[in-house]
DRENPA-3360 file (N, C-alpha, C; in nm, 2 decimals, always signed):
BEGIN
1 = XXXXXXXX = -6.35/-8.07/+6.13/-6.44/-8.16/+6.06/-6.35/-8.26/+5.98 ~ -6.39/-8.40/+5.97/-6.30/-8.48/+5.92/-6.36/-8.47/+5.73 ~ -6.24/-8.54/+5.69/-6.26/-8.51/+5.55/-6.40/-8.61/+5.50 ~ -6.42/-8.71/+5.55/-6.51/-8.78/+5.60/-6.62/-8.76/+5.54 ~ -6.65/-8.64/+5.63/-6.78/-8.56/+5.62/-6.79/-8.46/+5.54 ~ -6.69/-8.39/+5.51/-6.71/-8.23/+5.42/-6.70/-8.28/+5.35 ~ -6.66/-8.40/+5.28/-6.66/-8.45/+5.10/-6.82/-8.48/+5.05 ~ -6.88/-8.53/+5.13/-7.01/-8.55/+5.12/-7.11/-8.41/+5.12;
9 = XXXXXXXX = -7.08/-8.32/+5.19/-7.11/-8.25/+5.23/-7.13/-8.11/+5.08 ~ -7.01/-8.11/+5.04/-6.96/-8.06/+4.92/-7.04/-8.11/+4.83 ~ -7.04/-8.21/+4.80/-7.13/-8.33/+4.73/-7.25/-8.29/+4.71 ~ -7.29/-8.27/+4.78/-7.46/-8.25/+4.86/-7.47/-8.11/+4.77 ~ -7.37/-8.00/+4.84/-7.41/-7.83/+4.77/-7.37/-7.82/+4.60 ~ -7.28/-7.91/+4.56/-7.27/-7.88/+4.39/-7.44/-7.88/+4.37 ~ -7.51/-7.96/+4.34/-7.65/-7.96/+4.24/-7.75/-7.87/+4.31 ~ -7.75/-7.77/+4.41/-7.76/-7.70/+4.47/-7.77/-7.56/+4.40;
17 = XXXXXXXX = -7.61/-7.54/+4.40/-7.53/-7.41/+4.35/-7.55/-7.43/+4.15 ~ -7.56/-7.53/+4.08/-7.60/-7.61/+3.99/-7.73/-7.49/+3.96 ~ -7.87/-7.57/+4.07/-7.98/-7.47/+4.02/-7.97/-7.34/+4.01 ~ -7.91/-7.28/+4.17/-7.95/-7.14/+4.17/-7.87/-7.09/+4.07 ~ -7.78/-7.13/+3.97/-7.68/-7.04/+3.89/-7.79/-7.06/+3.75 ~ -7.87/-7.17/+3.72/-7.98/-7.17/+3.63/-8.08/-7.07/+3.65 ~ -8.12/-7.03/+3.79/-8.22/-6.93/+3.81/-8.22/-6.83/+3.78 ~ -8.13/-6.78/+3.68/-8.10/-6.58/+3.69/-8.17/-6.56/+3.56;
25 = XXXXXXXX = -8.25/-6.45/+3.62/-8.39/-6.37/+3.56/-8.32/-6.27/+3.43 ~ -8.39/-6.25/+3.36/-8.37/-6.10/+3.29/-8.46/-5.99/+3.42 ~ -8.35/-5.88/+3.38/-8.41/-5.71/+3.41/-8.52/-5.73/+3.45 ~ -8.61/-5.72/+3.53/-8.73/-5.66/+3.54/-8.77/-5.54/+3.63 ~ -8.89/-5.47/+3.57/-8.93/-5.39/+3.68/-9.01/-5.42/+3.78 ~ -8.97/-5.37/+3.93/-9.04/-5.42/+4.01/-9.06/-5.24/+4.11 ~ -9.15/-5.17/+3.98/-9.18/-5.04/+4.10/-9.37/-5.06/+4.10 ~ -9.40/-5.03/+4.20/-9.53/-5.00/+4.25/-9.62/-4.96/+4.13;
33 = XXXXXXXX = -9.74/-4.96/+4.11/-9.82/-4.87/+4.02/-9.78/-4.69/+4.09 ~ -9.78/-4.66/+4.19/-9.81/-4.52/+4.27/-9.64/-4.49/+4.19 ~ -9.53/-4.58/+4.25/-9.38/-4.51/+4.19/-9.43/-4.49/+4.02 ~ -9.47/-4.56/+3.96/-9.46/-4.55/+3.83/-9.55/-4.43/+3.79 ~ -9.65/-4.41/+3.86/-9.70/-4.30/+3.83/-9.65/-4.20/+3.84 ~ -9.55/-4.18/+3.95/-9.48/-4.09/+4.02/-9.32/-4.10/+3.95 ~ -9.30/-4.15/+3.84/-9.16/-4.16/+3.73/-9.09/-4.21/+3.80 ~ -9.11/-4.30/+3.89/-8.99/-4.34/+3.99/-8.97/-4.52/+3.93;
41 = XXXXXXXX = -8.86/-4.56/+3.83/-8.86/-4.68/+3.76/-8.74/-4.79/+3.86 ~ -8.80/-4.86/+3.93/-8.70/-4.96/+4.02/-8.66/-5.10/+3.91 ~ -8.57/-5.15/+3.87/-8.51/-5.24/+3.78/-8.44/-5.30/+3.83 ~ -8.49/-5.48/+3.87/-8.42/-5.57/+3.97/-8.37/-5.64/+3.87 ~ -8.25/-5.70/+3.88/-8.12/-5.77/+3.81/-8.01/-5.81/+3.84 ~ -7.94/-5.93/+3.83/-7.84/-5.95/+3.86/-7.70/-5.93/+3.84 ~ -7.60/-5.91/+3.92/-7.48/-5.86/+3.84/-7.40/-5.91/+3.70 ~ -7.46/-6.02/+3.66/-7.42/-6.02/+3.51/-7.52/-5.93/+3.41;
49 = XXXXXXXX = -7.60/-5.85/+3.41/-7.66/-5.80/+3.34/-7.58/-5.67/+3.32 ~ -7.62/-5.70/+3.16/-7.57/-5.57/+3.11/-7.62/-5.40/+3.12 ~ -7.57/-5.35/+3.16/-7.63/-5.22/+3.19/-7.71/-5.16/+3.05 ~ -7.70/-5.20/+2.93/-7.81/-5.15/+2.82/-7.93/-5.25/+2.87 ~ -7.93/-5.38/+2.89/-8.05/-5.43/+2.91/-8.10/-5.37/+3.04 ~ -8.05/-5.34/+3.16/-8.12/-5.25/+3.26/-8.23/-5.13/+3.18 ~ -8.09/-5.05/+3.12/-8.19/-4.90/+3.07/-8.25/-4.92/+2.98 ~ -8.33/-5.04/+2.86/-8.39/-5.09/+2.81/-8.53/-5.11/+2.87;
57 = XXXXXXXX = -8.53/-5.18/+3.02/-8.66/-5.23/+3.12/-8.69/-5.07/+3.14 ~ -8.61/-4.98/+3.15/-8.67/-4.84/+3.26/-8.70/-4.78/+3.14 ~ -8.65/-4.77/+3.01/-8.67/-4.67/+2.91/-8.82/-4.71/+2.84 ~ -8.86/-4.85/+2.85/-8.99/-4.90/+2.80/-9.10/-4.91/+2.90 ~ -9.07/-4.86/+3.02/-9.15/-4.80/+3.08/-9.18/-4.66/+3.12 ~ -9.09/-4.64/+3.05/-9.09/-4.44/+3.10/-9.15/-4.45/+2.94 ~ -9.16/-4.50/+2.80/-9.22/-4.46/+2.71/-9.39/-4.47/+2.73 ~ -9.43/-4.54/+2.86/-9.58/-4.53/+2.84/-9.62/-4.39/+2.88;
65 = XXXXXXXX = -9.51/-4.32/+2.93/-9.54/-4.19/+2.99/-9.53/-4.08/+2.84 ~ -9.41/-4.11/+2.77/-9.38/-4.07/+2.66/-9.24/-3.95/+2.69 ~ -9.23/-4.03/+2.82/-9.09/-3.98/+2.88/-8.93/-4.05/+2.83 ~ -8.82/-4.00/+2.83/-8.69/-4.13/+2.88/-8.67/-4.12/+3.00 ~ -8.58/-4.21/+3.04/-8.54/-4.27/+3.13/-8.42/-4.17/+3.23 ~ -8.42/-4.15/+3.32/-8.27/-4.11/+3.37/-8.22/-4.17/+3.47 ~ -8.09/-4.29/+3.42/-8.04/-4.30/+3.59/-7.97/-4.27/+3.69 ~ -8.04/-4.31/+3.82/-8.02/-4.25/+3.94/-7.96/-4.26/+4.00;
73 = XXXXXXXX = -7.94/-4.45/+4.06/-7.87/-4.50/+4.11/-7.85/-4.65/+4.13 ~ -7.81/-4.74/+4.17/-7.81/-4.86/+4.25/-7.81/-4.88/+4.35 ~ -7.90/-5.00/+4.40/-7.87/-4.99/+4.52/-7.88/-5.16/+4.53 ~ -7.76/-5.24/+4.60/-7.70/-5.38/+4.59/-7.81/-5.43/+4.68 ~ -7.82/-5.56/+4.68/-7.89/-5.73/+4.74/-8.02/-5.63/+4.81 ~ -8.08/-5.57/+4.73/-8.26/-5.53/+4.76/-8.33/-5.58/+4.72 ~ -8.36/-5.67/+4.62/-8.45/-5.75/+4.53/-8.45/-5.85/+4.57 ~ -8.53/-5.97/+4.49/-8.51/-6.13/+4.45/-8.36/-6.18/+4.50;
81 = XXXXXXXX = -8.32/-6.33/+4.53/-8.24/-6.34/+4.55/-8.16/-6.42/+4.39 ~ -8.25/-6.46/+4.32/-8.21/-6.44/+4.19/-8.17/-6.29/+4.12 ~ -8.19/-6.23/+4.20/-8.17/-6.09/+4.08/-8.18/-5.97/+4.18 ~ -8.05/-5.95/+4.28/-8.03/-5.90/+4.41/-8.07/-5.76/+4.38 ~ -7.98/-5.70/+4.26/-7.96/-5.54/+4.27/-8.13/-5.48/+4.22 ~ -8.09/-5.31/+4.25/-8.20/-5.32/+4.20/-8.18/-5.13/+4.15 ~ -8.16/-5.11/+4.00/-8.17/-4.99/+4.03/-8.23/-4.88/+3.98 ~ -8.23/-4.74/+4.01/-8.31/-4.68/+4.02/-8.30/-4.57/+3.91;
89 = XXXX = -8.45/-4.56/+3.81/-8.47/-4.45/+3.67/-8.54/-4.38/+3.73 ~ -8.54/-4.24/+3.66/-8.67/-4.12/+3.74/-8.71/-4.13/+3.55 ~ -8.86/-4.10/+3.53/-8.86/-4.05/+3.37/-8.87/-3.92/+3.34 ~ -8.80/-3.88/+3.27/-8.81/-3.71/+3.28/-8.81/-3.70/+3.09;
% end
């Protein structure tokens, strides 16, 4: 590829890479009504989020049960592509 082209090209993807780095969500939950009934809390977020604001989204949902939160696990680029990870509270 001549330099030609990929300078433009470059060009083109800065305001691009620009938005998607504006796009990043806070924490949310994204489990089913049936998981939630079932204490199963899924929490999609991106890897700059702090792990207290994760267990914050899962602990204020396990209080409508009058439960806390326990985490389970992560599991990487499952979610949004703003907010890949996504991971997993049981309420006990």
């Amino acid at each position: 590829m001549s330099r030609s082209v990929l300078v433009p090209s470059l060009l083109c993807a800065l305001p691009l890479c620009a938005v998607l780095a504006g796009c990043a969500e806070a924490p949310f939950l994204d489990s089913t009504p049936q998981q939630r009934r079932a204490g199963e809390m899924w929490v999609c977020h991106d890897g700059a989020a702090r792990p207290e604001e994760i267990a914050a989204v899962a602990r204020e949902a396990c209080a409508e049960y009058r439960l806390g939160a326990q985490l389970i696990g992560i599991e990487r680029y499952q979610c949004r592509v703003t907010t890949p990870h996504r991971t997993l509270f049981y309420c006990e």
